[in-house]
C-alpha positions as CSV (number, residue, x, y, z in Angstrom):
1,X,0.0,0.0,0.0
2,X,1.3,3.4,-1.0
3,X,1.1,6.5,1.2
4,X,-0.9,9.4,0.2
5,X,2.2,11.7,-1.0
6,X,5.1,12.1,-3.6
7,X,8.7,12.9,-2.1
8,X,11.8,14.2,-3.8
9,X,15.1,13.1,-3.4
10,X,18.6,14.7,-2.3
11,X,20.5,13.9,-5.3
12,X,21.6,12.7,-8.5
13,X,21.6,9.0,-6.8
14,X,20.0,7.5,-3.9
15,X,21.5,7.4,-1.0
16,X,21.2,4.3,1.5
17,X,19.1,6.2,3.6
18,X,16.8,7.3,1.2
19,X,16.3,3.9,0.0
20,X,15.3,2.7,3.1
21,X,13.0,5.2,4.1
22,X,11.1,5.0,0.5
23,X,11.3,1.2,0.8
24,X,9.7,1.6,4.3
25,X,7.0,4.3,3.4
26,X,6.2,3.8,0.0
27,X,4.9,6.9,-1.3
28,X,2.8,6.9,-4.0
29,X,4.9,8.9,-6.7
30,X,8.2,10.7,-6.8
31,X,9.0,14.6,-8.0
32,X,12.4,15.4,-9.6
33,X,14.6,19.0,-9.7
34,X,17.0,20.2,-11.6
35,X,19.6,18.9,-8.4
36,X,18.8,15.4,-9.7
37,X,19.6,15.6,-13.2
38,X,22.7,15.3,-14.3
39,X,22.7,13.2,-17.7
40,X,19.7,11.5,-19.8
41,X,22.1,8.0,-18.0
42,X,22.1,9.3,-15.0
43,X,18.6,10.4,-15.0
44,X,17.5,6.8,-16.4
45,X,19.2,5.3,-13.8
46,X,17.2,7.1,-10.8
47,X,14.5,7.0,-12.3
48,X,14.6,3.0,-12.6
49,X,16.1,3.2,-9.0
50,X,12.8,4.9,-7.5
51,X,10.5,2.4,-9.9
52,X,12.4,-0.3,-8.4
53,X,11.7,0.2,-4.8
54,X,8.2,0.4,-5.1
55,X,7.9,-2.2,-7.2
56,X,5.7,-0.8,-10.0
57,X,6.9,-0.4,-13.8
58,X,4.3,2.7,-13.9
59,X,4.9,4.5,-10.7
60,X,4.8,8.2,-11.0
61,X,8.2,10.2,-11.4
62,X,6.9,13.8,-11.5
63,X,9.0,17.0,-12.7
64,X,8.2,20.5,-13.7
65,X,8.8,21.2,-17.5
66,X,7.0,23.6,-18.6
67,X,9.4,25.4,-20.6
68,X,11.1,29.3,-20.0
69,X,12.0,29.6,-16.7
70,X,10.7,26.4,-14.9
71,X,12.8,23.4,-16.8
72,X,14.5,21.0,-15.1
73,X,16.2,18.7,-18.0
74,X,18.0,21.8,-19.9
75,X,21.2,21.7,-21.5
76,X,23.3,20.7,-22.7
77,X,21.7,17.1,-22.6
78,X,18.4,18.5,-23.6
79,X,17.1,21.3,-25.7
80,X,15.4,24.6,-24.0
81,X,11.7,25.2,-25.0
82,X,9.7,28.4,-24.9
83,X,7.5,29.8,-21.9
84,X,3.7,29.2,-22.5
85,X,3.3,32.7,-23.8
86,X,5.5,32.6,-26.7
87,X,2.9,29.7,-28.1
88,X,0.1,32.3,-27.7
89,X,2.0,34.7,-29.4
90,X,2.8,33.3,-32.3
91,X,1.4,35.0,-36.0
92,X,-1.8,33.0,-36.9
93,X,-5.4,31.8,-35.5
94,X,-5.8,29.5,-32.4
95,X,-5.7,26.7,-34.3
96,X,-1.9,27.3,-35.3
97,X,-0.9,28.1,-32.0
98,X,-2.8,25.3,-30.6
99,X,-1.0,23.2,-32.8
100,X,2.5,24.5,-31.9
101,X,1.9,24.2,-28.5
102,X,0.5,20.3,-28.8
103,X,3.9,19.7,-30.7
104,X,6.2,21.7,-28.2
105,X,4.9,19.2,-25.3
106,X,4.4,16.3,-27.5
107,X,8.6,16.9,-28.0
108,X,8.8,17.3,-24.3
109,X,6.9,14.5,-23.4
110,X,9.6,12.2,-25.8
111,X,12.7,14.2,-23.8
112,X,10.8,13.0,-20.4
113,X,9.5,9.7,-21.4
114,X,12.8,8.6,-22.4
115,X,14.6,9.0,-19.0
116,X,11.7,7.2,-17.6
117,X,9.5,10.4,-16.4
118,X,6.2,9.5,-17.1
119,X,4.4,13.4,-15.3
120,X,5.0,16.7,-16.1
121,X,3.7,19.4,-14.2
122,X,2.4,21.3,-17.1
123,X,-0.3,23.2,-18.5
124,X,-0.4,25.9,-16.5
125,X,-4.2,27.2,-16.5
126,X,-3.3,30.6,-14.3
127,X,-4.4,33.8,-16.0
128,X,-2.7,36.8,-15.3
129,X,-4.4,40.0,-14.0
130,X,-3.0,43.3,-14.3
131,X,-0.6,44.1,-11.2
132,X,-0.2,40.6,-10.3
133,X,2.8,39.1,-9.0
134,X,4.9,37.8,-11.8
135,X,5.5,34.4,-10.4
136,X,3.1,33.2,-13.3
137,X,4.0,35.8,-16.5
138,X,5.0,34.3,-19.0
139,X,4.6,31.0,-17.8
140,X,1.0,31.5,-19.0
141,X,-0.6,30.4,-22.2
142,X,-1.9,34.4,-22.5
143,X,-3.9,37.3,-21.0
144,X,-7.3,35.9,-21.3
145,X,-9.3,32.6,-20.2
146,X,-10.1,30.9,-24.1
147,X,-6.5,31.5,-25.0
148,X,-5.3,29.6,-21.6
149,X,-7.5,26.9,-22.1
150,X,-7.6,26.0,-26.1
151,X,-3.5,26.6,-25.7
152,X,-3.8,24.5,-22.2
153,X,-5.9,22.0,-24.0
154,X,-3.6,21.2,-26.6
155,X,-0.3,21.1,-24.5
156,X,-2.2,18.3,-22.1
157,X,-3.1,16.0,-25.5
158,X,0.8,16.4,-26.4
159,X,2.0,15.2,-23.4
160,X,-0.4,12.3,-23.3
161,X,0.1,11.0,-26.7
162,X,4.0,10.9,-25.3
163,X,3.1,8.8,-23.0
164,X,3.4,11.7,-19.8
165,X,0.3,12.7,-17.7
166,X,-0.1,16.0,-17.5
167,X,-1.5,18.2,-14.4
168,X,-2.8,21.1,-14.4
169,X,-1.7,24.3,-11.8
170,X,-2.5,26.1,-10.3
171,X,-6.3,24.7,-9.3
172,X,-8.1,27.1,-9.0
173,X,-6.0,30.0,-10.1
174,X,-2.9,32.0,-8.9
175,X,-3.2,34.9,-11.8
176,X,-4.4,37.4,-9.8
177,X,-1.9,36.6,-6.7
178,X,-0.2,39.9,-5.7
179,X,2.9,37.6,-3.9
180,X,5.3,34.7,-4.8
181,X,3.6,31.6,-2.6
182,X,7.5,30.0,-2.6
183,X,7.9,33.2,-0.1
184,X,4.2,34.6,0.8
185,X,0.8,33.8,1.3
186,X,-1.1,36.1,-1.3
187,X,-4.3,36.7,-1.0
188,X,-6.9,37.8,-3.8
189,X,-9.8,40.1,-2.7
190,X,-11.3,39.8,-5.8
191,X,-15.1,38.7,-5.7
192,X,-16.5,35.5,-6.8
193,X,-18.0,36.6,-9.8
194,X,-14.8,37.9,-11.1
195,X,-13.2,34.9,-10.1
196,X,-15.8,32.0,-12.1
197,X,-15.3,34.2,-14.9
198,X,-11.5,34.4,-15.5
199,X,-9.6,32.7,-12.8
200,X,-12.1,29.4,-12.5
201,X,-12.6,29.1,-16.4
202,X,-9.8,27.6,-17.7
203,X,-9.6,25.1,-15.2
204,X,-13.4,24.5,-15.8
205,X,-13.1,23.7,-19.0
206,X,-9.7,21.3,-18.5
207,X,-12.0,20.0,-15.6
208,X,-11.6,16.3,-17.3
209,X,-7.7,16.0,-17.4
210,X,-6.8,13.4,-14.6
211,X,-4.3,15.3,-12.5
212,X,-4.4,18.9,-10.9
213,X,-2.1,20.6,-8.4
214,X,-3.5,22.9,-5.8
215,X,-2.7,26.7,-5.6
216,X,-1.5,28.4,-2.1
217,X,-3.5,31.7,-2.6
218,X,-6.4,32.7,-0.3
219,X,-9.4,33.7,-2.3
220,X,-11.0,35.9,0.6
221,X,-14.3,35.5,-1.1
222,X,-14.8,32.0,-1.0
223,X,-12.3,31.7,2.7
224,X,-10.7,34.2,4.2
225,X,-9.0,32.2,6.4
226,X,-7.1,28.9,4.2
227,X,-5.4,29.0,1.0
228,X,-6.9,26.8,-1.5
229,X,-4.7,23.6,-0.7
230,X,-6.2,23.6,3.2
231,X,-9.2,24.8,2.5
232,X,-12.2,22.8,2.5
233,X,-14.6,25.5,1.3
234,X,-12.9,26.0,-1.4
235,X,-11.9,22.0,-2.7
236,X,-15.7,21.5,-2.1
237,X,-17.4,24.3,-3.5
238,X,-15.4,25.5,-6.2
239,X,-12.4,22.8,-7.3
240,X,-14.7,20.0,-7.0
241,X,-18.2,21.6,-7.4
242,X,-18.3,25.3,-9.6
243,X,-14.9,23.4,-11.3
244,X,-16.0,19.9,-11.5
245,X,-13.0,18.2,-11.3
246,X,-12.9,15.1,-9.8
247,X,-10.0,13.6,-10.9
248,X,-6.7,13.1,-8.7
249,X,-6.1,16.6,-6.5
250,X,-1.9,16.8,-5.5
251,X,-1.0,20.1,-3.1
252,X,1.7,22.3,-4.5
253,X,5.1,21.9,-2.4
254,X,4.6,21.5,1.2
255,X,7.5,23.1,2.3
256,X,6.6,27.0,0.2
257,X,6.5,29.8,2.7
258,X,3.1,30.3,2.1
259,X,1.9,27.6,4.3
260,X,2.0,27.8,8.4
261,X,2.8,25.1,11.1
262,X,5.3,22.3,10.8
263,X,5.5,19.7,8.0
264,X,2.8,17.4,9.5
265,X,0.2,20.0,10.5
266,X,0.7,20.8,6.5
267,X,0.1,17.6,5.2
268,X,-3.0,17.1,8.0
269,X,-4.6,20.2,7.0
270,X,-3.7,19.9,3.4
271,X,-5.7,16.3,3.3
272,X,-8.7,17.2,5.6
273,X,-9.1,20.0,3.0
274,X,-9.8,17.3,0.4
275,X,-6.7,17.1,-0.9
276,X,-5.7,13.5,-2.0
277,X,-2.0,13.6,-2.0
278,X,0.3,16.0,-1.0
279,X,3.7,16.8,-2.9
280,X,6.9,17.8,-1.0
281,X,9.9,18.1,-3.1
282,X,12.8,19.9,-1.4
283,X,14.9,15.6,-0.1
284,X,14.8,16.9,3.3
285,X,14.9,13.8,5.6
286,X,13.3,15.0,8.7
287,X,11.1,17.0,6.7
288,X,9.6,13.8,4.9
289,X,9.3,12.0,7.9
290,X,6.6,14.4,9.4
291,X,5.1,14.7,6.3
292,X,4.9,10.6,5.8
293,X,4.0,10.5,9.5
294,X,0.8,12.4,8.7
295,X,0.0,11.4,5.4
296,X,-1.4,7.8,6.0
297,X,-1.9,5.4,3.3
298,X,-3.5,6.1,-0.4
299,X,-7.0,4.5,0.0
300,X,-10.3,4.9,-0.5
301,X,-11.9,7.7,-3.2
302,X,-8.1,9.1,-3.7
303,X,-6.5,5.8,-4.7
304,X,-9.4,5.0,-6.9
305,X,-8.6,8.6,-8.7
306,X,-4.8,7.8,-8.3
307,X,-5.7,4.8,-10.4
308,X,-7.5,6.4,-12.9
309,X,-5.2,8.5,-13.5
310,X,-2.5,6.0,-14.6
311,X,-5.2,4.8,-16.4
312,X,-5.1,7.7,-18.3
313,X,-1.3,6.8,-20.0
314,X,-1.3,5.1,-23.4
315,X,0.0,1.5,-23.9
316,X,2.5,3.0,-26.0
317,X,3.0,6.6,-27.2
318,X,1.3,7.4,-30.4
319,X,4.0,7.6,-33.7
320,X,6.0,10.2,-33.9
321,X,9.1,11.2,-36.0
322,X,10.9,13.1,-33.8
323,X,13.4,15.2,-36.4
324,X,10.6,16.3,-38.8
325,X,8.9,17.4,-35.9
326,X,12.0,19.3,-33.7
327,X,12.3,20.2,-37.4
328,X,9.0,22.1,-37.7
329,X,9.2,23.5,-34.5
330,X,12.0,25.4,-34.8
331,X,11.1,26.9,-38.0
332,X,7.9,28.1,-36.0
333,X,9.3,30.0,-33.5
334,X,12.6,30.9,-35.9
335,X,13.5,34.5,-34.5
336,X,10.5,34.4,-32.0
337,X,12.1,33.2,-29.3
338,X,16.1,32.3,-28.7
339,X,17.0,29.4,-26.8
């Protein structure tokens, strides 16, 4: 039996102690950074390491490559991709950029799928606001909630048809957040209207993709008093009822500064909420051992959705010529965008 969390690790390689602590708590997946990449060898060989202790060939190994500024495998192993804005940007109608931005994470998804990283933590559904923090900028698919989600849309289908799960962040919006939540708790005193329509919509209309990872922000309208990931109110009422996503709901990063109390009370509070996992990522050992203290095991609803999201992975990756398409790629954003 797994427990309800996914841990990241202190290296490039396990160390003893690591091994036994994941062989003794099982979580259910694993998250990578860019501290535990080295080479695409290296990389295969961690990731077959982690896979092995937990005994299952499709065990999730999670990282963040979104492209721009959050990409872990960079080079000179791997080639850099554009931010999420540079896809809406491009000359053309949707449908052009919608198809750049399926290929862009369709040639991700073969750069992940081959070092045996089967989850990205990409789209990204946030849509800025004017004045907001710029934590999210560019990292965002565009200004307005249709671009976010046709764009969104199309990045989640690329990475599936590589053979990666995608999930979507930050459920049910950080756009608007005035603060980094790595370093602050922000909090949006924006009202719920103005919320369902531009925050809540892209992640309303994504609402069937299998994976989605919580946002730190208070929306004081909604609950003053809890950021999305501990709140109750809000998992019910808007992620799981305005939203209607029921599929598998991961925290962000335990360990950001926007959270209070010690690792434990996090993870508590985080899967009273409604939560179904929670994610910490930074290898610390005493850290992960409050956090697998209070996680518990996987079962119930949240390892049924845990399941179905696997579920959601391809036998094999749909066909794909890898050099025509890097090929047209490049020619698309040719003097757009410099790696």
């Amino acid at each position: 039996m797994n427990a309800a969390c996914i841990l990241g690790c202190s290296g490039t390689a396990l160390t003893p102690e690591e091994t036994a602590f994941f062989d003794d708590v099982r979580p259910w997946g694993f998250i990578l950074f860019r501290r535990n990449i080295e080479s695409p060898d290296q990389v295969r060989g961690l990731t077959a390491s982690l896979r092995a202790i937990l005994g299952r060939p499709d065990a999730p190994i999670l990282i963040d490559q979104e492209g721009g500024r959050v990409q872990r495998l960079g080079p000179p192993h791997w080639r850099r991709y554009p931010p999420a804005r540079a896809f809406g940007d491009l000359p053309g109608d949707f449908e052009t950029c919608a198809s750049m931005a399926r290929l862009g994470a369709r040639l991700m998804a073969h750069d992940l799928a081959n070092v045996g990283i089967n989850v990205d933590c990409l789209p990204v559904l946030d849509t800025p606001s004017p004045g907001a923090h710029d934590i999210i900028g560019d990292r965002a698919y565009g200004d307005d909630p249709g671009t976010v989600a046709v764009l969104g849309r199309a990045a989640a289908e690329g990475l599936i048809a590589g053979g990666v799960l995608p999930v979507v962040k930050h459920i049910p919006g950080h756009g608007r957040a005035g603060a980094d939540s790595h370093l602050a708790l922000p909090v949006v005193g924006a009202d719920a209207m103005a919320l369902r329509n531009r925050d809540f919509a892209p992640f309303r209309a994504l609402a069937d993709l299998p994976v989605a990872m919580t946002a730190h922000v208070v929306y004081a309208a909604i609950d003053g008093s809890h950021p999305a990931t501990t709140s109750a109110i809000v998992i019910k009422d808007v992620i799981r009822g305005h939203i209607g996503f029921d599929g598998l709901l991961m925290s962000d990063d335990l360990s950001m500064r926007a959270l209070c109390g010690d690792l434990a009370e996090r993870a508590r509070d985080a899967l009273a909420a409604g939560c179904d996992v929670v994610l910490h990522c930074n290898g610390d050992m005493a850290e992960m051992h409050q956090v697998t203290a209070a996680a518990g095991p996987l079962v119930g609803r949240p390892a049924a959705r845990a399941a179905a999201a696997l579920a959601r992975l391809p036998k094999q990756p749909e066909p794909f010529d890898v050099a025509a398409g890097r090929a047209r790629f490049e020619a698309a954003f040719a003097g757009r965008w410099a790696a």
